[in-house]
N, C-alpha and C positions, 0 to 999 in steps of 0.2 A: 499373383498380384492382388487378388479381390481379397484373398486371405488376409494380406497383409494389412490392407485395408482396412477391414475387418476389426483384425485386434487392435488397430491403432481407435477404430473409432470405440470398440468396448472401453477402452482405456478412458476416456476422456468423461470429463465429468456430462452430466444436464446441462442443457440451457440455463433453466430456473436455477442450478448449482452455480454457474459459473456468476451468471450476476450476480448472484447474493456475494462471491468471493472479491468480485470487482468493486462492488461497493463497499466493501470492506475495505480494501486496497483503498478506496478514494477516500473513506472516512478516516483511517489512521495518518494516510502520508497530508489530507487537507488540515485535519488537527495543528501536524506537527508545521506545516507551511502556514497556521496560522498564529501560530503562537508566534513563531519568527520575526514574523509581519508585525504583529504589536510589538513587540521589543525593537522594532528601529523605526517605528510608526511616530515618534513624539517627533525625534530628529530632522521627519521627509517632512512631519506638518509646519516645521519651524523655518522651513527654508525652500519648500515646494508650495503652488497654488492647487486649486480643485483637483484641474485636469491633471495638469502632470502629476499628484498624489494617484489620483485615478490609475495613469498610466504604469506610473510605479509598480506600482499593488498589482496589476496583469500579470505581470510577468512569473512573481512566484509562483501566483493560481496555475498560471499553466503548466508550466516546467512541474509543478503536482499533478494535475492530470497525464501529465506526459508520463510520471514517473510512476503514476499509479498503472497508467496500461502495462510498463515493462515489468511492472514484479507479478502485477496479474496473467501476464505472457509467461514469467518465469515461473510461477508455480502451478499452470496449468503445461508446460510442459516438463517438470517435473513432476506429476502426477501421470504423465508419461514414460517416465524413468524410471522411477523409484516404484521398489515392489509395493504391490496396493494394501499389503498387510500397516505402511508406513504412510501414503498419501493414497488414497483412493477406496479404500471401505467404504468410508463413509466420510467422502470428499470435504462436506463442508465441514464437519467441526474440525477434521485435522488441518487442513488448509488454514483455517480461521487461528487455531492455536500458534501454530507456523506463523504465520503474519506477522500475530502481534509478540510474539517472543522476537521477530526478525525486526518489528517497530522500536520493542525496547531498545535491542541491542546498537539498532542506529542511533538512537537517542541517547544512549553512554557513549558512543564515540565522537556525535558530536559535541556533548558537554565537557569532555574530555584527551581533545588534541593534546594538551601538554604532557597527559600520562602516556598518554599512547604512545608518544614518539622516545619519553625516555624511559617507560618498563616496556619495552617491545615481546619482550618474551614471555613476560606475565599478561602481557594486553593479549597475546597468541592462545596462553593456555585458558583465558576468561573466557576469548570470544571461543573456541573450542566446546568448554563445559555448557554456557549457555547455549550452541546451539545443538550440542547433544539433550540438553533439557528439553529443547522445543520438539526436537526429532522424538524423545521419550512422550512427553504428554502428546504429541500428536498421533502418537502409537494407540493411547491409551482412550482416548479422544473415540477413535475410530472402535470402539470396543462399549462404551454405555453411552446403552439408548438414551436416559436421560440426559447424561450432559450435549449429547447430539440435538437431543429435540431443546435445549435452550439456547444453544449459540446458534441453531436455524432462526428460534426467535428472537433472539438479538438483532443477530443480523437484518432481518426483513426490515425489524423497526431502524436499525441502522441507515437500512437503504433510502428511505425517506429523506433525510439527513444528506445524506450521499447526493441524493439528485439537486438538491438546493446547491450544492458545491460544483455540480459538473453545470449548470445552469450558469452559476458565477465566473465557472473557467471559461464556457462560453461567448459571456459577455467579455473577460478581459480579451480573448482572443480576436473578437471583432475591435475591440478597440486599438490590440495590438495591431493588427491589421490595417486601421483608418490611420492611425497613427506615423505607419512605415510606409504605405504606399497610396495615401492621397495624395494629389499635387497642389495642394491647399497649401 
C-alpha cells in the first residue's frame, strides 16, 4: 500500500508547479469569461441598475473559477495517467502548452456551433488533429530547457494577474451569496 502511495505521489507535480498550472487555468478560462461579459455588457447596462449589473457580472466570474478548478483537477490527474514522457517531465511547460491548445480549441467551438453541428465529422477530424497537436508540442515542451524556463516565466508573471481574478470571483461569490440568502 505505502508503495502505491508512493508512485502516486512521485507522479504528481510541486506545489509551486501546480499553482503556476492553476493560475494558468484561471488566467485563460477568466480572459475568455471576460470578453463574453463585454459583449452582452452594453445590453445589462441598458436595462439593469448598479447592483443588479453587479449581480449579473458574479455569476460568470464564478462559474470560471469553478471551471478553472475542474480543468486544473483534470490535468493534474492526467499527469497521473499519461506517461510522464507526455505530461510530467517537466510538468509545467507541457501542462501550460496543453491548456492553451485546449483554450483555443474551446474558443473555435464556441464561435462556431453552427459548423459544428452541420460538418460533424470534419469538426471530429479538426478537434482530433488539434488535440494531437497539443499532445505533440506538449511532448516537445517537456524536452527544451529553454522554452521551459520561459513559459515558468510567463506563468509566474501570469499569476499576478490570476489573483486579481480569483480576488474578483471572491467578491462575486460573496455577493452571490448576500443576494440568495439574505432575508433583506
Amino acid at each position: 500500500m505505502q508503495r502505491i502511495l508512493d508512485s502516486i505521489k512521485s507522479r504528481l507535480p510541486t506545489r509551486s508547479d501546480a499553482f503556476l498550472i492553476f493560475g494558468w487555468c484561471v488566467f485563460l478560462i477568466h480572459v475568455w469569461s471576460i470578453v463574453n461579459i463585454l459583449v452582452v455588457l452594453p445590453s445589462w447596462a441598458l436595462r439593469l441598475g448598479l447592483f443588479e449589473l453587479l449581480g449579473v457580472t458574479s455569476y460568470p466570474l464564478v462559474f470560471a473559477l469553478l471551471e478553472s478548478i475542474l480543468v486544473w483537477l483534470l490535468i493534474i490527474l492526467l499527469s497521473l495517467v499519461l506517461p510522464r514522457k507526455v505530461l510530467g517531465k517537466d510538468f509545467v511547460a507541457q501542462a501550460a502548452i496543453f491548456i492553451f491548445f485546449l483554450a483555443i480549441l474551446s474558443g473555435l467551438m464556441h464561435f462556431s456551433v453552427e459548423l459544428i453541428f452541420n460538418f460533424r465529422l470534419y469538426t471530429l477530424v479538426l478537434l482530433l488533429i488539434i488535440f494531437s497537436i497539443a499532445l505533440i508540442l506538449s511532448y516537445l515542451a517537456g524536452r527544451s530547457m529553454k522554452y521551459s524556463s520561459s513559459i515558468r516565466n510567463l506563468l509566474s508573471r501570469v499569476n499576478v494577474l490570476s489573483g486579481i481574478y480569483i480576488f474578483m470571483d471572491l467578491v462575486g461569490l460573496s455577493i452571490i451569496l448576500f443576494r440568495n440568502f439574505y432575508p433583506g
